[in-house]
N, C-alpha and C positions, 0 to 999 in steps of 0.2 A: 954696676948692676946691669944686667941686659934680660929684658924681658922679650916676651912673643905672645902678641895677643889677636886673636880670630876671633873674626863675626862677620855676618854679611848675609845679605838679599834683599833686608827693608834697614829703612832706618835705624826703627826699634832696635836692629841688634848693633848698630853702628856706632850709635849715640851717646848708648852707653859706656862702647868701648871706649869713645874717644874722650870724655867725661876723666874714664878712670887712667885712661894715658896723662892728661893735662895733671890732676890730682900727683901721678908719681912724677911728671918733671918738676909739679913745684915744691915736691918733699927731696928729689935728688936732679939737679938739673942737668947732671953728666948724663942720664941713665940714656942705655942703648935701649932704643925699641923695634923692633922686626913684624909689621902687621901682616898675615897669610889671609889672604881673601879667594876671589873668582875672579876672572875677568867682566861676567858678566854680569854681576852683582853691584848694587850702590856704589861698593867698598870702594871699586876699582876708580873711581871717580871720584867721590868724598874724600879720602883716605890720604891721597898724591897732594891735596889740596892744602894739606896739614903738615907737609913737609916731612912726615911719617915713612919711612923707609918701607914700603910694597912688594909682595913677592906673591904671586898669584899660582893655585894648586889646582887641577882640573878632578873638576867634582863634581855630581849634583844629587839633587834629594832623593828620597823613596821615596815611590808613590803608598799610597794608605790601602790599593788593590794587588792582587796576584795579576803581574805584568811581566814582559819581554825586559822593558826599559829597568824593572828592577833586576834584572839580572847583568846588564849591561852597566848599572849602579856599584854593584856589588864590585865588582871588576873595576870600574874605575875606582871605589874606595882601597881595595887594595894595593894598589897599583898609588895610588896617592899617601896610602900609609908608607911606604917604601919612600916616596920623596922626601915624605915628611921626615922620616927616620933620618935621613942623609943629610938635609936640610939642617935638624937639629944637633946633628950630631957635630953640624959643621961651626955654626952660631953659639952652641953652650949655653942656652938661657938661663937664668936659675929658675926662674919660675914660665908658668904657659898659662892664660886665662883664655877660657873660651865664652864668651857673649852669645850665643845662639847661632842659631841658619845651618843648615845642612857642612857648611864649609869648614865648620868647627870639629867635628864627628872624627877625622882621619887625623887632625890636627893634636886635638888632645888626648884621643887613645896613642897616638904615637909616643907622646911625653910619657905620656901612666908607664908605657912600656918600656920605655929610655928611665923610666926612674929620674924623673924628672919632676918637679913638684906642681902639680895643676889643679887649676880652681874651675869650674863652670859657673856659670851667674845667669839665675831665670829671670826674667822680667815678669812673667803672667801669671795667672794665679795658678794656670794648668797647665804643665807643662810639657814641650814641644816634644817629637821622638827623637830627636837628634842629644838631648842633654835629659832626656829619660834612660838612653844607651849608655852615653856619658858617667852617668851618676854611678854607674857600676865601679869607673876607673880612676875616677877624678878622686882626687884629695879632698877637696872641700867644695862646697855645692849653699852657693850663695844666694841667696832669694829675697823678692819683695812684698810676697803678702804672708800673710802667718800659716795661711789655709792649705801653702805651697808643699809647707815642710811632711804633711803625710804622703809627697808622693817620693819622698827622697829615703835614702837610709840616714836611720834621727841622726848617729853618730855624725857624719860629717856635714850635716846643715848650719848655716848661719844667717840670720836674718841682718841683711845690708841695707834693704832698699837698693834703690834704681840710680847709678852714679850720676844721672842727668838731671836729677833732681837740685844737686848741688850747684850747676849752673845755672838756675833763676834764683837763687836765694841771695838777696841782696839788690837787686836790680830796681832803680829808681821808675818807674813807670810813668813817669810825668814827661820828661822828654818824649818819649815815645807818643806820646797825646798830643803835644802839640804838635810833631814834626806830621800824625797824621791829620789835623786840622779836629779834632774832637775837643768836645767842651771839657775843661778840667775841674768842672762844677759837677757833672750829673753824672749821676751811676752808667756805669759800661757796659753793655752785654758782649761778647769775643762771639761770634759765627762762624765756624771754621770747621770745614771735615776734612782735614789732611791736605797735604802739600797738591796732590791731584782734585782737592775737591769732594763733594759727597752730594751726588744728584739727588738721591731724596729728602736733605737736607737744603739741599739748594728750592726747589720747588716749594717744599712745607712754606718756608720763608716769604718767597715771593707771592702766597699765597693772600698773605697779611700784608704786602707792604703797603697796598691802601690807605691799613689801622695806628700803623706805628708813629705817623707824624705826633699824632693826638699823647704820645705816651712820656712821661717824666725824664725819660733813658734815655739814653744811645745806642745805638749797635755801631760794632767796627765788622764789618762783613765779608768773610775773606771766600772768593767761589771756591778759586780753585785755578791754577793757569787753563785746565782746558774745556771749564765753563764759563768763562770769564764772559766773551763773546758774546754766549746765548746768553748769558744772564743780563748783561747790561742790555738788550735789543729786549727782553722782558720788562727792563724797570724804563726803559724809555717810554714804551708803551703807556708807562700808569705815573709817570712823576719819579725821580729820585726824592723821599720826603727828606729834608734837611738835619734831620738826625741819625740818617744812617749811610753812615762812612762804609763805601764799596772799594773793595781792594783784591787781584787777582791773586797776591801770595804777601806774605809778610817776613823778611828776611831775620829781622831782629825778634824772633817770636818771645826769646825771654825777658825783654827789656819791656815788650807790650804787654804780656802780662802779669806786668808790675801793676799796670793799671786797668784791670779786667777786675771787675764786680762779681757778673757771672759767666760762665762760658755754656754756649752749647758746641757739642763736639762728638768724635765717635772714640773710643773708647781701648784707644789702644796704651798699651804700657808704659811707653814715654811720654806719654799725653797726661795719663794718670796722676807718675809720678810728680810733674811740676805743677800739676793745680794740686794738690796736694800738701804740697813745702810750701806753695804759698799761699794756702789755706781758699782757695775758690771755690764756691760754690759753683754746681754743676748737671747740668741736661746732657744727660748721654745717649746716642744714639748708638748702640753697637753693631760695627759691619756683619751681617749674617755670610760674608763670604770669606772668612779666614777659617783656618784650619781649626778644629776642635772646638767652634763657636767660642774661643776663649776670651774674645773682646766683653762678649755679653755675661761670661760670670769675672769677668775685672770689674765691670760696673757694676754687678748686684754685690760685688764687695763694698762697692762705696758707698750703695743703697741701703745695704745691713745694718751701716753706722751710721746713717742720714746725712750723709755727706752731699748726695746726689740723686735728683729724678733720674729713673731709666725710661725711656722709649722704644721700642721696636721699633725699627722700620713700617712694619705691618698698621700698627695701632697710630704713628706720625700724622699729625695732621698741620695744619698753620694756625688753626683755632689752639688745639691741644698745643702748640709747643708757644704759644703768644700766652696762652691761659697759666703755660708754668712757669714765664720769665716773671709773668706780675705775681704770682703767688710767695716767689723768693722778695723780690726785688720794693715788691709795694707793702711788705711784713718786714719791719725791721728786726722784728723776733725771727721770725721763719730764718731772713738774712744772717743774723747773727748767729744764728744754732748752727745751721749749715758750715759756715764759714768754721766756724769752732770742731766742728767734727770733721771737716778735709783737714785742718791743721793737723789734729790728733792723729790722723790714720798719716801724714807726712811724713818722711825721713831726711833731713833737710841734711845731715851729713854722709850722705851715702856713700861717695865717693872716699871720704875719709876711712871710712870705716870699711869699704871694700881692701882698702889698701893697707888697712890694719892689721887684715886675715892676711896678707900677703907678707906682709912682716913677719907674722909669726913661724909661717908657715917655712920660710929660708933663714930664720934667723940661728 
C-alpha cells in the first residue's frame, strides 16, 4: 500500500497527520508513505523527525482581500498542480489525504484529477478555505464536530473526530507527576496556551499568584518558551507559592495529561480533541487572532454541552479565571458533570476510524 499525506503551517494540521500515519503503520507495517509539505512550514521540520519520507512543493495561501500577492498565488498553485501531477503519477499512491493548511489545496485537487482516491480531514468546527475548495473534489471529507457537516456536500461527509485524539488515550499520568515534582494527592490545574505561549493568559495568572498558595490544588504552569523569562523575573518578584509548578514547555504533553483535573488553554482543535478523549474539564481562552475566529466557536461547542467555561480575551481577568478553576474544582458535582460531558463530546478512536474510511474507500 503507498499512501500521500499533506498538511502543514501549524501544528493542528500536522498532528493530525502524523496520528493517522502511525495508526496505518500499525494496521500495515510495510506501508509506503510520501509526506508533501512547504519548506517553510512546521512540516518541513516535524515531519523529517518521524523518519517520514518529505518532498516539499512551493505554495502559499490566499489572502481573504483582493491583492497583487493573490495573483502571484494563483500562479504558483498552478504551477504546483503540475508537480504534483508528475510527482504522483510518479509514486502511484492509492489513496491522498489532505489534513489542512494552504499546502493541501494543489495537493489533493491533483489526486481528484489523476482519479486518484482522496479524503480531506477538517479539524474545526468551521472550516478553512483551502478544504472548503477541496470539498468540491475530494471523495470523502472527514470531520470533528457534528456542526461541521452543513458546510460540506452531506453525501461525502464522515464524522471521525481528530486522529490526535487517539494518542493520549491510554497514557498513565502518574509518571508524568512525579517526574515534574507535583503532588499525586491533589487535583491538578494544566496552564498552557500553546507551545509559544499566550500572553494574556500569562498575565491573567500572575495576577493571582499571590492567592493560589492558600488553594487545595495545584497548577503545572507551562509560559511558553518565549515568556518563560519575563514570567519567572514576575513570580520572583512576589514568591513562587509551592503549589505551582512553572515550566517553559512540556514535551510529553500526552502523558501529563493523564493527570490534569482541569486545564485552562486556548482553544484550538488539537487541544480540543485530547481533553476531550480524556474527558477534562476546561477554561478556554480562544485566540481572537486566527483566521474565521474559529478557536472561539470550537469552544462555544464545548460550552453548548457543559463540557467547558469560555473566556474572551476581553472579559479575562486573574480574579475571573481563579473564580472559575474553584467553581469546577471545589464542586464535586460541577467537576463531575463537566468531566462527563468532555468524555461524551470525545472521540477516543479517531484514528481508527479515519483509517476505516480509507479502507473502504481503496478496497
Amino acid at each position: 500500500m503507498k499512501i500521500v499525506v499533506s498538511g502543514g503551517g501549524t501544528g493542528g494540521h500536522i498532528y493530525p497527520a502524523l496520528a493517522f500515519i502511525h495508526e496505518v503503520k500499525k494496521q500495515h507495517p510495510n506501508v509506503d508513505v510520501l509526506y508533501i509539505g512547504t519548506k517553510k512550514g512546521l512540516e518541513s521540520k516535524i515531519v523529517p523527525r518521524e523518519n517520514i519520507p518529505f518532498h516539499a512543493i512551493d505554495i502559499s495561501g490566499l489572502k481573504r482581500s483582493l491583492s497583487l500577492e493573490n495573483v502571484k498565488t494563483l500562479v504558483r498553485f498552478i504551477k504546483s498542480v503540475r508537480a504534483c501531477k508528475k510527482l504522483l503519477k510518479q509514486y502511484k499512491p492509492d489513496v491522498v489525504l489532505g489534513t489542512g493548511g494552504y499546502v493541501c489545496g494543489p495537493v489533493v485537487y491533483a489526486a481528484a484529477k489523476l482519479g486518484i482516491p482522496t479524503i480531506i480531514h477538517e479539524q474545526n468546527s468551521i472550516p478553512g478555505l483551502t478544504n472548503t475548495f477541496l470539498s468540491r473534489y475530494a471523495d470523502k471529507v472527514a470531520i470533528c464536530f457534528e456542526e461541521t457537516k452543513n458546510y460540506f456536500p452531506n453525501k461525502k461527509v464522515v464524522l471521525t473526530g481528530n486522529p490526535r485524539a487517539s494518542e493520549v488515550v491510554g497514557k498513565d499520568g502518574r509518571e508524568a507527576r512525579r517526574s515534574l515534582g507535583l503532588d499525586e494527592q491533589k487535583k491538578t490545574v494544566l496552564i498552557v496556551g500553546g507551545s509559544r505561549g499566550a500572553r494574556p493568559i500569562n498575565e491573567a495568572f500572575l495576577q493571582v499568584l499571590h492567592e493560589v498558595e492558600q488553594k487545595p490544588y495545584q497548577f503545572l504552569y507551562v509560559t511558553g518558551d518565549v515568556h518563560y523569562d519575563k514570567v519567572i523575573k514576575a513570580v520572583n518578584d512576589v514568591g513562587n507559592p509551592p503549589n505551582v509548578i512553572i515550566r517553559p514547555f512540556i514535551h510529553n504533553m500526552p502523558e501529563v495529561l493523564g493527570g490534569v483535573d482541569v486545564i485552562v488553554a486556548r482553544a484550538g482543535a488539537t487541544t480540543l480533541a485530547e481533553i476531550t478523549a480524556l474527558g477534562i474539564p476546561s477554561i478556554l481562552i480562544p485566540s481572537p487572532y486566527v483566521t474565521n475566529n474559529h478557536q472561539e466557536k470550537n469552544a462555544r461547542a464545548l460550552e453548548k454541552k457543559g463540557a467547558a467555561i469560555v473566556r474572551l480575551e476581553s472579559e479575562l481577568t486573574g480574579a475571573r479565571l481563579l473564580d472559575d478553576i474553584d467553581r469546577i474544582l471545589l464542586d464535586e458535582q460541577t467537576l463531575t458533570n463537566m468531566k462527563e460531558a468532555a468524555f461524551q463530546l470525545g472521540i477516543r478512536d479517531a484514528a481508527e476510524r479515519l483509517y476505516r474510511v480509507m479502507v473502504e474507500m481503496i478496497s
